[in-house]
C-alpha positions in Angstrom: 85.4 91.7 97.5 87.1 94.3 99.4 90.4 93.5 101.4 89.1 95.2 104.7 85.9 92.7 104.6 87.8 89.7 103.7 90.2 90.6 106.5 86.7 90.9 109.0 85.6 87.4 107.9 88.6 85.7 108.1 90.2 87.4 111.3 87.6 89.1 112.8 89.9 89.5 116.4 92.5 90.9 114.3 90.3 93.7 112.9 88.5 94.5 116.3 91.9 95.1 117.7 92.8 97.2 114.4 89.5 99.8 114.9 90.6 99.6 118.6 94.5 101.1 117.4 92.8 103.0 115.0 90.7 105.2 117.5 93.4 105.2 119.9 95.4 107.1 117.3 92.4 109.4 116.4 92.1 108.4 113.0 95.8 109.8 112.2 96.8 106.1 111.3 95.8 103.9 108.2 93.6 101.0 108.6 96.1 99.4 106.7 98.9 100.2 108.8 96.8 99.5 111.9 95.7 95.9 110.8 99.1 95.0 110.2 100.0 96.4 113.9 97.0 94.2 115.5 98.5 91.3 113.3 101.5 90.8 114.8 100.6 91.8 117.9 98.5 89.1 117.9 100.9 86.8 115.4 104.3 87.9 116.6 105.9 85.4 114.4 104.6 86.9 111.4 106.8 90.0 111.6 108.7 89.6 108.8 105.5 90.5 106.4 104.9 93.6 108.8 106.7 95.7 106.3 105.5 94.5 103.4 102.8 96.1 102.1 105.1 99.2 102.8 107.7 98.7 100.0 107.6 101.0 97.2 106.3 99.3 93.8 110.0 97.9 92.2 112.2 99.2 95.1 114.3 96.1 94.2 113.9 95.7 98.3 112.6 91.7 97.7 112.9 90.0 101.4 
């Protein structure tokens, strides 16, 4: 199963919101990067895993 339907099954406000940031940015931002936007938005406590699936594969950078 994809990531981006698991994500609409399990949080479907959370993706609304992501499409929603998407199209306000005319397509020029990732799905990705707008999901994790809408998550914290939503989940401000989560911040900390904002950045995360931003880290460069073994950038040593483990928070």
């Amino acid at each position: 199963m994809k990531l981006s339907v698991l994500r609409w099954l399990l949080d479907p406000a959370t993706s609304f919101l992501a499409l929603r940031l998407r199209a306000q940015e005319s397509g020029r931002m990732s799905y990705e990067a707008a999901w994790r936007l809408a998550r914290v938005t939503r989940h401000p406590d989560e911040m900390v895993y904002r950045h995360h699936g931003h880290l460069a594969e073994g950038s040593g950078d483990e928070r």
